[in-house]
Predicted model as a PDB file, atoms N, CA, C, CB and O in Angstrom, pLDDT in the B-factor column:
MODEL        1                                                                  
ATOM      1  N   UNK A   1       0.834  -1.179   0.000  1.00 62.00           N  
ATOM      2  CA  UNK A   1       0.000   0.000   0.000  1.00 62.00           C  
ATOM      3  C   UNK A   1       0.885   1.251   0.000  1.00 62.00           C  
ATOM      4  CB  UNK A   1      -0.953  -0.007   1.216  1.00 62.00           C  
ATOM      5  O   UNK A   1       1.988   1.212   0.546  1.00 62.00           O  
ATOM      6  N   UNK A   2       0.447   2.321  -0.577  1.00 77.00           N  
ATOM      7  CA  UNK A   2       1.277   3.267  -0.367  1.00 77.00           C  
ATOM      8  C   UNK A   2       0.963   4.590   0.300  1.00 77.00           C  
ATOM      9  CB  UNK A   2       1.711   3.450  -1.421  1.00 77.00           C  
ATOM     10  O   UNK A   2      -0.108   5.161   0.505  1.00 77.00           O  
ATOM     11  N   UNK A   3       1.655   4.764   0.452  1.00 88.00           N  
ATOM     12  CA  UNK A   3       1.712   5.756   1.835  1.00 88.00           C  
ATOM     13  C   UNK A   3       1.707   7.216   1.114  1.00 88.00           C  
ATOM     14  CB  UNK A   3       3.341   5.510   2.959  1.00 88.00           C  
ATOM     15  O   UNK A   3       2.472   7.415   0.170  1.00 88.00           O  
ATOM     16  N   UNK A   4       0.806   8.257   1.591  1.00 89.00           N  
ATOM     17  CA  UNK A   4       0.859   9.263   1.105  1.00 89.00           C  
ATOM     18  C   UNK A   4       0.779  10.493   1.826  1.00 89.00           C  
ATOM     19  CB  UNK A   4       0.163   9.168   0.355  1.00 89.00           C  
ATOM     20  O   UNK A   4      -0.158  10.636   2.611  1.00 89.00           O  
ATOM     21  N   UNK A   5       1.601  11.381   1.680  1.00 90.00           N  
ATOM     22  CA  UNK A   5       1.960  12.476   2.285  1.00 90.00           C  
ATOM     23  C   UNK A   5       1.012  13.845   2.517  1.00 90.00           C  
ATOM     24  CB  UNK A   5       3.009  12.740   1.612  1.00 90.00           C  
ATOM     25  O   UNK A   5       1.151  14.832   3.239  1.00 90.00           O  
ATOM     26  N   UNK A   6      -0.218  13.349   1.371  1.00 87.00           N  
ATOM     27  CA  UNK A   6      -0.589  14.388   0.914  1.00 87.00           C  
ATOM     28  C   UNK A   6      -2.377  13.731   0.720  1.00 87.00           C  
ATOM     29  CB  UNK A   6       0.460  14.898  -0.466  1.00 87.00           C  
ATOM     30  O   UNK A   6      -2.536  12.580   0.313  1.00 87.00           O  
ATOM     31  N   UNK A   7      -3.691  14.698   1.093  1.00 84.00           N  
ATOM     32  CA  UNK A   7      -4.631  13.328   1.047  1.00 84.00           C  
ATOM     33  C   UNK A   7      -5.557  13.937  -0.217  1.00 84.00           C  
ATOM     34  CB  UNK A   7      -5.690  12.889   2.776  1.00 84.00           C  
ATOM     35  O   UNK A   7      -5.514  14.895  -0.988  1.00 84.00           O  
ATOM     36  N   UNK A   8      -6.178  13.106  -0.022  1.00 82.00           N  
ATOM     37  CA  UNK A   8      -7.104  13.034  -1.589  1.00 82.00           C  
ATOM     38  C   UNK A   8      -7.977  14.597  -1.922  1.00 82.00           C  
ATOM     39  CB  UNK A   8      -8.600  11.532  -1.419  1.00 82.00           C  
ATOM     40  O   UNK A   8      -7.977  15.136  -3.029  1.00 82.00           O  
ATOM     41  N   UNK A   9      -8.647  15.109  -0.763  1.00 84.00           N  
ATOM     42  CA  UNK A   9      -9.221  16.291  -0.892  1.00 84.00           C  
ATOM     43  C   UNK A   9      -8.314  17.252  -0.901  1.00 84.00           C  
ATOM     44  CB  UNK A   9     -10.105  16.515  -0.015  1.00 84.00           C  
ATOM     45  O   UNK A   9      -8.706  18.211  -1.566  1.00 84.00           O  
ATOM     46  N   UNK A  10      -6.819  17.457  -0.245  1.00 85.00           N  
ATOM     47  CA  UNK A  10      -6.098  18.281  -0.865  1.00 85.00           C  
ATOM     48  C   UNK A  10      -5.906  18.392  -1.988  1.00 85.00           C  
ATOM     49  CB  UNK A  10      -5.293  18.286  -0.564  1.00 85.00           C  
ATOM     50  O   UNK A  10      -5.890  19.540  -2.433  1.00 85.00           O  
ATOM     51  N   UNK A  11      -5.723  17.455  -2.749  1.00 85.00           N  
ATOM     52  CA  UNK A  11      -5.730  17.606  -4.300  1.00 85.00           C  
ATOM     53  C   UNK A  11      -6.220  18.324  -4.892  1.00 85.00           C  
ATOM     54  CB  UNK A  11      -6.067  16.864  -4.902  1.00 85.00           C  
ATOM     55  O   UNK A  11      -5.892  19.337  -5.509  1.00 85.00           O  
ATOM     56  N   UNK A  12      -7.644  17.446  -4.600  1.00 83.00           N  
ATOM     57  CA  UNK A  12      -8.960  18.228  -5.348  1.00 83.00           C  
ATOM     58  C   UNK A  12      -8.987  19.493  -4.891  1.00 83.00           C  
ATOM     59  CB  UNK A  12     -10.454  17.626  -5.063  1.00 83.00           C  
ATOM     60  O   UNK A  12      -9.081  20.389  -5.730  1.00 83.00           O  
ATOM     61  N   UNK A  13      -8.895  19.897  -3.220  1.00 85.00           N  
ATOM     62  CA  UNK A  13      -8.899  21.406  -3.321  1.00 85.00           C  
ATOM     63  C   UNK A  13      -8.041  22.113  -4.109  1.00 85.00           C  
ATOM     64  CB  UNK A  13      -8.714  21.934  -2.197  1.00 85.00           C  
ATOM     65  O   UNK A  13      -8.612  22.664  -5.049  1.00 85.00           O  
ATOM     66  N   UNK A  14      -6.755  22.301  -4.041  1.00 85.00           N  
ATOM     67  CA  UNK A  14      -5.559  22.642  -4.212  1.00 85.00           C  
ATOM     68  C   UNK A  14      -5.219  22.709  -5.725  1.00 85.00           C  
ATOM     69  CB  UNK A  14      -4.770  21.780  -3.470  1.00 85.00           C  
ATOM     70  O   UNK A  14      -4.540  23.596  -6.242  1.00 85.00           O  
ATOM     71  N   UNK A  15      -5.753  21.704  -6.334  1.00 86.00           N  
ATOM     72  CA  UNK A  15      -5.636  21.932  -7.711  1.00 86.00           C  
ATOM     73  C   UNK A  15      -6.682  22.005  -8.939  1.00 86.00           C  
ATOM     74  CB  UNK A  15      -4.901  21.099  -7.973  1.00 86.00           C  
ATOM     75  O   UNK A  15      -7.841  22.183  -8.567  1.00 86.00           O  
ATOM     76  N   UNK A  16      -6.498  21.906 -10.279  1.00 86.00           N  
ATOM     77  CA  UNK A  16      -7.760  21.625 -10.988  1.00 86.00           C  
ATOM     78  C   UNK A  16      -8.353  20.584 -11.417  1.00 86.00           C  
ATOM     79  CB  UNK A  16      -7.796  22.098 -11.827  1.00 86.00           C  
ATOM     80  O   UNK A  16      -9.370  20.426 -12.093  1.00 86.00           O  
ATOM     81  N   UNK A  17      -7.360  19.645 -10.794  1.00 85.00           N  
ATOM     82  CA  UNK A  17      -8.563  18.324 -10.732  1.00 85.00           C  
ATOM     83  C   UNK A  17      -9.827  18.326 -10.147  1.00 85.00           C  
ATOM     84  CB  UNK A  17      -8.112  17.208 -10.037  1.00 85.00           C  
ATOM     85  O   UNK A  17     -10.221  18.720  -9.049  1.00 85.00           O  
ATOM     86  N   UNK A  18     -10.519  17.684 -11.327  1.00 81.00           N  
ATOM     87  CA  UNK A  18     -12.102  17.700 -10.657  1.00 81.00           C  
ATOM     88  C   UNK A  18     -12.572  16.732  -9.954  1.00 81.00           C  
ATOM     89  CB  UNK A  18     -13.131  17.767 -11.554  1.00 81.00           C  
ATOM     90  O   UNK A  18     -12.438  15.577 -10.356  1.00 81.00           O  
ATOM     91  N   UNK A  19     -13.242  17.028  -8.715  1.00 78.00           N  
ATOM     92  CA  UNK A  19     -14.031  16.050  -8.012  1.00 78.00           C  
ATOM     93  C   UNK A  19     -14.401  14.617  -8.082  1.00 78.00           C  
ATOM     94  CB  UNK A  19     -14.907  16.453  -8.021  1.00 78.00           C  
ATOM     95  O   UNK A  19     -14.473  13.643  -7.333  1.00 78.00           O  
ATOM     96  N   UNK A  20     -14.674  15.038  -9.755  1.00 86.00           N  
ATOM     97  CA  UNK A  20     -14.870  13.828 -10.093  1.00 86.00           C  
ATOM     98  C   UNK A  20     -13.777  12.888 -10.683  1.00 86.00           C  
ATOM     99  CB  UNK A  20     -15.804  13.933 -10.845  1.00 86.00           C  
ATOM    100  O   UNK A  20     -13.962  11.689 -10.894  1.00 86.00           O  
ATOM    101  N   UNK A  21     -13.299  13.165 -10.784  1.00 85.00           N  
ATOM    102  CA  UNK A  21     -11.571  12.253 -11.062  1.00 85.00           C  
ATOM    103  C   UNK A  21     -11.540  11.123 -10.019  1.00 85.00           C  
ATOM    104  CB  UNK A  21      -9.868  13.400 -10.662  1.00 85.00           C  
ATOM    105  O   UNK A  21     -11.721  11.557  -8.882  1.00 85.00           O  
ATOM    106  N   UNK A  22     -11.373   9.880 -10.088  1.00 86.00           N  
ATOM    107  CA  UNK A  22     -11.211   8.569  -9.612  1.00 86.00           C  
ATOM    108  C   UNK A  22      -9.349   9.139  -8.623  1.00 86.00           C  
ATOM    109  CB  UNK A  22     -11.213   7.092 -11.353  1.00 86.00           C  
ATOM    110  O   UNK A  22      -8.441   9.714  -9.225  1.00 86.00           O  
ATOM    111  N   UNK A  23      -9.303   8.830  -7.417  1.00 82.00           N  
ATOM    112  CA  UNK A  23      -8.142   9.081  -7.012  1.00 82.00           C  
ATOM    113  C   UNK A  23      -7.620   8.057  -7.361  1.00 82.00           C  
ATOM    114  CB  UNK A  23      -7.955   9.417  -5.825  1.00 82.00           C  
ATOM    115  O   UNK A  23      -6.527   8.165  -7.917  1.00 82.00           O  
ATOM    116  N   UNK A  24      -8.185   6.734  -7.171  1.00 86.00           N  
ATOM    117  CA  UNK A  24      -7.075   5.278  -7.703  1.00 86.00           C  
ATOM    118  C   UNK A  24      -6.693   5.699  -9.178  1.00 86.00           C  
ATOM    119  CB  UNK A  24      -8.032   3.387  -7.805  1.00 86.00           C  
ATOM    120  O   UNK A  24      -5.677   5.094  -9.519  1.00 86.00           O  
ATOM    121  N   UNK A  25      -7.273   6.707 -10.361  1.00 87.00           N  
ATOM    122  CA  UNK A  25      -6.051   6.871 -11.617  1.00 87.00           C  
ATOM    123  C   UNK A  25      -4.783   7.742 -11.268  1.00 87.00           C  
ATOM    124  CB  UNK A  25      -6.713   7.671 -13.017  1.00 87.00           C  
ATOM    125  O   UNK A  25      -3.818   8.056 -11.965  1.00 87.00           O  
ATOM    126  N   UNK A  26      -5.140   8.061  -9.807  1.00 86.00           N  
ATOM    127  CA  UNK A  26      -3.359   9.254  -9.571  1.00 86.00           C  
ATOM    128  C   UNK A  26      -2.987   9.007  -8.972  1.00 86.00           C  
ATOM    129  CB  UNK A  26      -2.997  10.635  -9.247  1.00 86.00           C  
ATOM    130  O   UNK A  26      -2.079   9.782  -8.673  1.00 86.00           O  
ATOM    131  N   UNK A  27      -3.109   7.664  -7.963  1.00 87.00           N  
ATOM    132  CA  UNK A  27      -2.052   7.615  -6.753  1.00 87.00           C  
ATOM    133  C   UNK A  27      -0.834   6.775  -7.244  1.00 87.00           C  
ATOM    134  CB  UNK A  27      -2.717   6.880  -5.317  1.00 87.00           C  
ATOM    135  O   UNK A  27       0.039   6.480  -6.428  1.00 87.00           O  
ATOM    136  N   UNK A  28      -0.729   6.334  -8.692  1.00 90.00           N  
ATOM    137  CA  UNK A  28       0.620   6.193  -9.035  1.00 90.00           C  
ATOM    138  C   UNK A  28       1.328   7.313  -9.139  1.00 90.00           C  
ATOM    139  CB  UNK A  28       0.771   5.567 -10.112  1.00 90.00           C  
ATOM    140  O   UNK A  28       2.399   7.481  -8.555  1.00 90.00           O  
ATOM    141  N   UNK A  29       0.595   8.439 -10.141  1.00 89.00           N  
ATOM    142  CA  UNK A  29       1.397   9.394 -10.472  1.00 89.00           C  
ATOM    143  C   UNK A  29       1.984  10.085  -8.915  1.00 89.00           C  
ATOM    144  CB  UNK A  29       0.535  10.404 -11.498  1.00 89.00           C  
ATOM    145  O   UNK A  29       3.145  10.406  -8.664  1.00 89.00           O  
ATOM    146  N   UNK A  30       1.074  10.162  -8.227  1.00 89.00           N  
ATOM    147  CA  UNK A  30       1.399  10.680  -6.892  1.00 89.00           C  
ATOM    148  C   UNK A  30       2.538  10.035  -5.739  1.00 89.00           C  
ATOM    149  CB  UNK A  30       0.117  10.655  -6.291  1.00 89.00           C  
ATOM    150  O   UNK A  30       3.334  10.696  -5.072  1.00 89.00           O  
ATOM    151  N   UNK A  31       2.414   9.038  -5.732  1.00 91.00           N  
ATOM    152  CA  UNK A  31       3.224   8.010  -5.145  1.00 91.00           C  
ATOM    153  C   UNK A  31       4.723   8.679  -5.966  1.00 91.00           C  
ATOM    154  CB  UNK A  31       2.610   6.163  -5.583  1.00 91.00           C  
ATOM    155  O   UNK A  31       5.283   9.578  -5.337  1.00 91.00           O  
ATOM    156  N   UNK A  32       5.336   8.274  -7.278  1.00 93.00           N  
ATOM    157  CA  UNK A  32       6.383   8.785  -7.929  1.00 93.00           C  
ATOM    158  C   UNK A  32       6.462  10.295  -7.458  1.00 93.00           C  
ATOM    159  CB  UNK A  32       6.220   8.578  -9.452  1.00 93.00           C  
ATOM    160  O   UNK A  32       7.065  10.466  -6.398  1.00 93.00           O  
ATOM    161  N   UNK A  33       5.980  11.343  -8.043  1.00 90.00           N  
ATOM    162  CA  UNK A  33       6.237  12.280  -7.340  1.00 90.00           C  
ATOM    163  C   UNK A  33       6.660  12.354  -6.132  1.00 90.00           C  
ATOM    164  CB  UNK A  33       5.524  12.780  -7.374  1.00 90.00           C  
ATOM    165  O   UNK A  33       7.742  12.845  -5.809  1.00 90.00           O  
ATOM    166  N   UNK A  34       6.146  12.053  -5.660  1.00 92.00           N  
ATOM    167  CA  UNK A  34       6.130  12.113  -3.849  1.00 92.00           C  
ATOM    168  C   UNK A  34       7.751  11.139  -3.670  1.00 92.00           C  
ATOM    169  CB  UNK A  34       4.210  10.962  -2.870  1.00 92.00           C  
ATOM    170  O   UNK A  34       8.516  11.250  -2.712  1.00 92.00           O  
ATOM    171  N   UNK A  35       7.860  10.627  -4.338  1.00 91.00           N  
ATOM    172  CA  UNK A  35       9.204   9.499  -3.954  1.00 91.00           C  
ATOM    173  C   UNK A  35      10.651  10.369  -4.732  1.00 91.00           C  
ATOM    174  CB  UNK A  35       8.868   7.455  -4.948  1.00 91.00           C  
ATOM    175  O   UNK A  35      11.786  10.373  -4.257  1.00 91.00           O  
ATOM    176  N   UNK A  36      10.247  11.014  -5.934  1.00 93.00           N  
ATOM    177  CA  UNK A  36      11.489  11.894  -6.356  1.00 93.00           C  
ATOM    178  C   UNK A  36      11.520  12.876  -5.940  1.00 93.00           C  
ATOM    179  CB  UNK A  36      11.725  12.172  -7.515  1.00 93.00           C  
ATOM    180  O   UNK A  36      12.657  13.170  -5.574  1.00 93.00           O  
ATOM    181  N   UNK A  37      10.676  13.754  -5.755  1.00 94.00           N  
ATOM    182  CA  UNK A  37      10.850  15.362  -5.308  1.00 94.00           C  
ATOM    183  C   UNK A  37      10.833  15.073  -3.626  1.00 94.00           C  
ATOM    184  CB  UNK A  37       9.307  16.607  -5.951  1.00 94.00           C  
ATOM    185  O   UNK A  37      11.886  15.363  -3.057  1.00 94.00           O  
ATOM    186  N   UNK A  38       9.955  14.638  -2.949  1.00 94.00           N  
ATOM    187  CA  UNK A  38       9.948  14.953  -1.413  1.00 94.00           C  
ATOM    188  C   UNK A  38      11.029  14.402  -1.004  1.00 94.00           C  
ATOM    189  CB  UNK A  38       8.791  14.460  -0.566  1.00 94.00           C  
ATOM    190  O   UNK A  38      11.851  15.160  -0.491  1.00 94.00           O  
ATOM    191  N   UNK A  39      11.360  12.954  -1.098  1.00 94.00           N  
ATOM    192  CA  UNK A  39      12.357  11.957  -0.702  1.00 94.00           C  
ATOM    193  C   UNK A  39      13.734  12.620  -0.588  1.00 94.00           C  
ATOM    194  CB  UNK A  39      12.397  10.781  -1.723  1.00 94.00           C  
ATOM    195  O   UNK A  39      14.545  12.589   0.338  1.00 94.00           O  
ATOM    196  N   UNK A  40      13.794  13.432  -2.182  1.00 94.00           N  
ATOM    197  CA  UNK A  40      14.932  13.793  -2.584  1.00 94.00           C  
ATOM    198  C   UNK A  40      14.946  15.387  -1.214  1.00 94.00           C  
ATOM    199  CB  UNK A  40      14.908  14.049  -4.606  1.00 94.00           C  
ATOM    200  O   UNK A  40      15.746  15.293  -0.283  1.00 94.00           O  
ATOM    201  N   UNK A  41      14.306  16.270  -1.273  1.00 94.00           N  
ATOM    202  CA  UNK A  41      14.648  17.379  -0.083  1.00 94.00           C  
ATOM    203  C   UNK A  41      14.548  16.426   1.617  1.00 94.00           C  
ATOM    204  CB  UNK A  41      13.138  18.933  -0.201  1.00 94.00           C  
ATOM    205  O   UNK A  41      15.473  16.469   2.428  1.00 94.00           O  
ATOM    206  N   UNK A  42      13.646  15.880   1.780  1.00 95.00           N  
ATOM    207  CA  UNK A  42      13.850  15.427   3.093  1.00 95.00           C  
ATOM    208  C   UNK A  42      14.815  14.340   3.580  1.00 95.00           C  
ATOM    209  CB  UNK A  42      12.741  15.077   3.451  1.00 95.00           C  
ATOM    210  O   UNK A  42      15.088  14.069   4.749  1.00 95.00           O  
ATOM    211  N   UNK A  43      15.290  13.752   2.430  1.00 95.00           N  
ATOM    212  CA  UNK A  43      15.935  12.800   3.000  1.00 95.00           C  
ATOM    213  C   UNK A  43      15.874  11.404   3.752  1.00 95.00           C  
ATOM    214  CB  UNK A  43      16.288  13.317   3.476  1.00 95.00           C  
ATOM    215  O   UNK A  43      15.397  11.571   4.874  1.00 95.00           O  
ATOM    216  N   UNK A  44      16.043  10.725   3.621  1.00 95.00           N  
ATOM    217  CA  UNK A  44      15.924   9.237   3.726  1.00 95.00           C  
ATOM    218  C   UNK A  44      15.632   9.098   5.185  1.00 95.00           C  
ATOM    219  CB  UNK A  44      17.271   8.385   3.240  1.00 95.00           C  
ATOM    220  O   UNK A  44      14.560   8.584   5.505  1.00 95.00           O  
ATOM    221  N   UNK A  45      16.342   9.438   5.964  1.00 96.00           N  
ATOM    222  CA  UNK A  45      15.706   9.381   7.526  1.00 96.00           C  
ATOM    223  C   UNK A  45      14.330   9.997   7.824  1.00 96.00           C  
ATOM    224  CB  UNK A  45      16.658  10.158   8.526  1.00 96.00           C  
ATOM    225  O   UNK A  45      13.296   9.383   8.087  1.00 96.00           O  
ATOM    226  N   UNK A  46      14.533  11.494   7.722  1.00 95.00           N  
ATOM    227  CA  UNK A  46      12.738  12.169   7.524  1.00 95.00           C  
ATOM    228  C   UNK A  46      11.900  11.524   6.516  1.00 95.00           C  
ATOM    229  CB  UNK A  46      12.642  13.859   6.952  1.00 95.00           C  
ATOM    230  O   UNK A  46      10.856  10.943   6.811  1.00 95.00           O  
ATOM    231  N   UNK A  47      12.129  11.575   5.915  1.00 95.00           N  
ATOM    232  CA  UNK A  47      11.022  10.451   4.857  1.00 95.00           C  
ATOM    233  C   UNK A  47      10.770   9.768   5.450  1.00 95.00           C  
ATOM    234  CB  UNK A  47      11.338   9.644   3.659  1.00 95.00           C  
ATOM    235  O   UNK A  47       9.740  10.155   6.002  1.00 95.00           O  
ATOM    236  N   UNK A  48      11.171   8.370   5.972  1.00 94.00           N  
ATOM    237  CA  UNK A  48      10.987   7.110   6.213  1.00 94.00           C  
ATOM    238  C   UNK A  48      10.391   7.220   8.063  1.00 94.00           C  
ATOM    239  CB  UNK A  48      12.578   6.221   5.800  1.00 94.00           C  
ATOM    240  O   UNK A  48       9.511   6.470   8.485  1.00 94.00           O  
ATOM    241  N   UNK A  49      10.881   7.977   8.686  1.00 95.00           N  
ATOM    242  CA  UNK A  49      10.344   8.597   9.648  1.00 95.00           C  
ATOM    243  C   UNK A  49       8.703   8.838   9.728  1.00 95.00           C  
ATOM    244  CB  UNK A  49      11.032   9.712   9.633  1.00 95.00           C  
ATOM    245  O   UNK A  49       7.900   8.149  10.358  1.00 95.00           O  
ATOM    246  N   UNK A  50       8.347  10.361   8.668  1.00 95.00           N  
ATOM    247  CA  UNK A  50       7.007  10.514   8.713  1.00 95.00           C  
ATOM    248  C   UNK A  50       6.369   9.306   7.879  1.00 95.00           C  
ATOM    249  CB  UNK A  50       6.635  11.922   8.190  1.00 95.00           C  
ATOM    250  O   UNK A  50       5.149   9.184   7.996  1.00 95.00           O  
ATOM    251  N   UNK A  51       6.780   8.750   7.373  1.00 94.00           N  
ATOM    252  CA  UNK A  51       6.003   7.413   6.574  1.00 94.00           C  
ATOM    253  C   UNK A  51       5.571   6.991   7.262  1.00 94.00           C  
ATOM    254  CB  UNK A  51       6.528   6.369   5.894  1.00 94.00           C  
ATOM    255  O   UNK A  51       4.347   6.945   7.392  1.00 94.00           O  
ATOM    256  N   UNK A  52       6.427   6.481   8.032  1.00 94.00           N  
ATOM    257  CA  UNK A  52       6.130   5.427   9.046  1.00 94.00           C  
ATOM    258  C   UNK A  52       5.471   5.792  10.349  1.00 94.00           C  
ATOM    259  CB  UNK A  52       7.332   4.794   9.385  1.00 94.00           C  
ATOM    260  O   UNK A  52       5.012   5.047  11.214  1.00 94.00           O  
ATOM    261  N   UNK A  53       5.533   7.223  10.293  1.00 95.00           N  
ATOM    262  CA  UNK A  53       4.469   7.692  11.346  1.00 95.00           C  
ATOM    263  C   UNK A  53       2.558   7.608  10.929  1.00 95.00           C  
ATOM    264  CB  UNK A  53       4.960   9.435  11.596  1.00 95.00           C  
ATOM    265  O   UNK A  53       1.582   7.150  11.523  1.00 95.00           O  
ATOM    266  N   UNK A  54       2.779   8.361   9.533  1.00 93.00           N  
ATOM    267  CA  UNK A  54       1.523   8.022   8.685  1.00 93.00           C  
ATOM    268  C   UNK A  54       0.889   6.907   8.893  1.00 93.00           C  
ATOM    269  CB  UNK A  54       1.745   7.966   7.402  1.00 93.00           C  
ATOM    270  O   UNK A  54      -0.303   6.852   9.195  1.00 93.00           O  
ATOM    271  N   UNK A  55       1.891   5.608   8.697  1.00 93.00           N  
ATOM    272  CA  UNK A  55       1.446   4.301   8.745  1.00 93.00           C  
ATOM    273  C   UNK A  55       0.723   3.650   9.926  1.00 93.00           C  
ATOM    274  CB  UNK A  55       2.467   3.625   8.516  1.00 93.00           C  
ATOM    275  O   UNK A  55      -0.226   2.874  10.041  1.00 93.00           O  
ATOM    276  N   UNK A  56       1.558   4.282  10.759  1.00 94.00           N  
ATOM    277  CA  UNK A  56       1.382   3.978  12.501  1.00 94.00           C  
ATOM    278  C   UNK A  56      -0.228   4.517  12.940  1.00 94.00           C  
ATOM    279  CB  UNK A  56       2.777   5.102  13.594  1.00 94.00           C  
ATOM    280  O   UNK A  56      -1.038   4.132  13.783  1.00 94.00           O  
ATOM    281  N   UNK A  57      -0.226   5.520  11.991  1.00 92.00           N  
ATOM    282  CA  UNK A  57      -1.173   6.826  12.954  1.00 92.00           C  
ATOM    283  C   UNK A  57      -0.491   7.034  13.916  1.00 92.00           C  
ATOM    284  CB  UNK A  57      -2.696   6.541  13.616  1.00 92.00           C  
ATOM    285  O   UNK A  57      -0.482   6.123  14.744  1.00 92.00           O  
ATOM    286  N   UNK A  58       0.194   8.045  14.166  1.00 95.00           N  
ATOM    287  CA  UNK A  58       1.195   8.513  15.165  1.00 95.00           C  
ATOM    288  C   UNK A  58       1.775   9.540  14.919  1.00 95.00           C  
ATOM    289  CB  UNK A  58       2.114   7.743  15.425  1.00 95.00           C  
ATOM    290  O   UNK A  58       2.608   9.937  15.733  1.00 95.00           O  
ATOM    291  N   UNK A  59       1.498  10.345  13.629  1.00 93.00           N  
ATOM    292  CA  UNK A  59       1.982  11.413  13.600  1.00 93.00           C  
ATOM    293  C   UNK A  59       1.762  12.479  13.938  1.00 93.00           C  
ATOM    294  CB  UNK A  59       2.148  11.535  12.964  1.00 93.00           C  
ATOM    295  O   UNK A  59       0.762  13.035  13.484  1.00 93.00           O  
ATOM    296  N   UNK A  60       2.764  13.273  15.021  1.00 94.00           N  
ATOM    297  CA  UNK A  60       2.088  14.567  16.137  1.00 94.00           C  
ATOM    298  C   UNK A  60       2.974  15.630  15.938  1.00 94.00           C  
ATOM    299  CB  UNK A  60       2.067  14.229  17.966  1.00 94.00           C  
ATOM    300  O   UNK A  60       3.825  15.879  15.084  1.00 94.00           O  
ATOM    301  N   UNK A  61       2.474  16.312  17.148  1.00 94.00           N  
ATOM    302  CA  UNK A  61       3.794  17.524  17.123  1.00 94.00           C  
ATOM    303  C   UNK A  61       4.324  17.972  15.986  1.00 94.00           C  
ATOM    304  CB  UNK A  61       5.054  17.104  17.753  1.00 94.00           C  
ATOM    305  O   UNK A  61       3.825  17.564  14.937  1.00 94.00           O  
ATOM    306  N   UNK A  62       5.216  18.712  15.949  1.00 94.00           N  
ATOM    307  CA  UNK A  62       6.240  19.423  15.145  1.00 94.00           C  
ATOM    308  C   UNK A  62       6.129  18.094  13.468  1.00 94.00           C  
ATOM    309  CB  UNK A  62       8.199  19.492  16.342  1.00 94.00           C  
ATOM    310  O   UNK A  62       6.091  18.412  12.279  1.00 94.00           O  
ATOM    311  N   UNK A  63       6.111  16.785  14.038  1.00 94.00           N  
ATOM    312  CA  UNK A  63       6.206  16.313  12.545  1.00 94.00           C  
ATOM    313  C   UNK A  63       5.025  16.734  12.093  1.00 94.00           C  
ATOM    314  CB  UNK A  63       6.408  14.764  12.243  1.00 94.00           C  
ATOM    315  O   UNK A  63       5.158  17.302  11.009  1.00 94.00           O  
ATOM    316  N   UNK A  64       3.746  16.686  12.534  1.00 93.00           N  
ATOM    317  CA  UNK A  64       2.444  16.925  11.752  1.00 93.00           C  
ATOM    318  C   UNK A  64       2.300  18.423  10.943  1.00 93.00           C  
ATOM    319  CB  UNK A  64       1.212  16.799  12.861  1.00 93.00           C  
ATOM    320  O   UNK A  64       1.977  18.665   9.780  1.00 93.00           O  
ATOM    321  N   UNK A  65       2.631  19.202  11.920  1.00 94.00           N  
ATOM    322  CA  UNK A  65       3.030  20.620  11.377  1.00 94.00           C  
ATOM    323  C   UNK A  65       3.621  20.647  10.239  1.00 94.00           C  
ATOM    324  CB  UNK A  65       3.870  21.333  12.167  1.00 94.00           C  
ATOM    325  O   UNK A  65       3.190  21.308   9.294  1.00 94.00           O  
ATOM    326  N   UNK A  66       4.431  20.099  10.204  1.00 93.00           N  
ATOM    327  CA  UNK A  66       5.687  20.082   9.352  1.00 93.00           C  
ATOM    328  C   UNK A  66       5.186  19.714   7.882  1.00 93.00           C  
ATOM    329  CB  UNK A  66       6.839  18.946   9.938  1.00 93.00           C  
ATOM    330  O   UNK A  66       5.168  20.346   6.826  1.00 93.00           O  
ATOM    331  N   UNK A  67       4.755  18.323   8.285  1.00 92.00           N  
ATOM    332  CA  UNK A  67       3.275  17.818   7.068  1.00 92.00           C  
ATOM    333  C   UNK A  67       2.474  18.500   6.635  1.00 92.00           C  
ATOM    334  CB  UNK A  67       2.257  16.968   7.434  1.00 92.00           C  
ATOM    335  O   UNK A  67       2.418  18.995   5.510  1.00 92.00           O  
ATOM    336  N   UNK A  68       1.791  18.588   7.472  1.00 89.00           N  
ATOM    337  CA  UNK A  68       0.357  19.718   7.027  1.00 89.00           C  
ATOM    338  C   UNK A  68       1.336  20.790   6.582  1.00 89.00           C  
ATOM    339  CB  UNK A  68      -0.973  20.405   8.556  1.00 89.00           C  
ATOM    340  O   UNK A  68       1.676  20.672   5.405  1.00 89.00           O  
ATOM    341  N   UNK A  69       1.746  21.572   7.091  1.00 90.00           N  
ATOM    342  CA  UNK A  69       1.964  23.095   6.478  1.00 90.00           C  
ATOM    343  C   UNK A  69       2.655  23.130   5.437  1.00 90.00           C  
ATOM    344  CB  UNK A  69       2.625  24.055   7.301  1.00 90.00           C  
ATOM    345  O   UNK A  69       2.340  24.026   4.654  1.00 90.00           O  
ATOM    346  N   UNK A  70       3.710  22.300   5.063  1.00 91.00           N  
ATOM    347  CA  UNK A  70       5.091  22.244   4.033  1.00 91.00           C  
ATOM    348  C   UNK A  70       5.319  21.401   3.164  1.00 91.00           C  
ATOM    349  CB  UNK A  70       6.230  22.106   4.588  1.00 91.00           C  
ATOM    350  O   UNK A  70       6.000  21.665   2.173  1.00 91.00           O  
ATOM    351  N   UNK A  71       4.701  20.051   3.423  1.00 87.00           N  
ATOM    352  CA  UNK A  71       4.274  18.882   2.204  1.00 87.00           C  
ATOM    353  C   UNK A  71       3.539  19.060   1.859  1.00 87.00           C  
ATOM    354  CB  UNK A  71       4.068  17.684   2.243  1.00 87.00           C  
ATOM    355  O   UNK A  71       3.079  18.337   0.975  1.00 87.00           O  
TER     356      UNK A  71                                                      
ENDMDL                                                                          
END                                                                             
């Protein structure tokens, strides 16, 4: 499963994808993105860090911030 940084209604808000767009046709494209551009500034420890916080449900504090406001 893949883990995503970023959730489905942000999208749709945030960009001009429409509502009606199926999210299962972009969470490849999204997944790649998310693995070259974010991976590449945060780095292999922070990456794998908030992933795995995502995964957990456990992500708080300063990492959630960090998420929400900047990913």
């Amino acid at each position: 499963m893949a883990v995503l940084f970023v959730s489905e209604d942000t999208i749709k808000k945030s960009t001009t994808i429409n509502g009606n767009v199926d999210v299962e046709l972009l969470l490849p494209y999204i997944k790649v993105a998310q693995d070259i551009h974010i991976h590449q500034l945060l780095g292999t420890d922070l990456y794998d860090k908030i992933q795995a916080d995502i995964t957990g449900d456990t992500l708080t504090g300063s990492y959630k911030t960090f998420t929400d406001d900047y990913i």
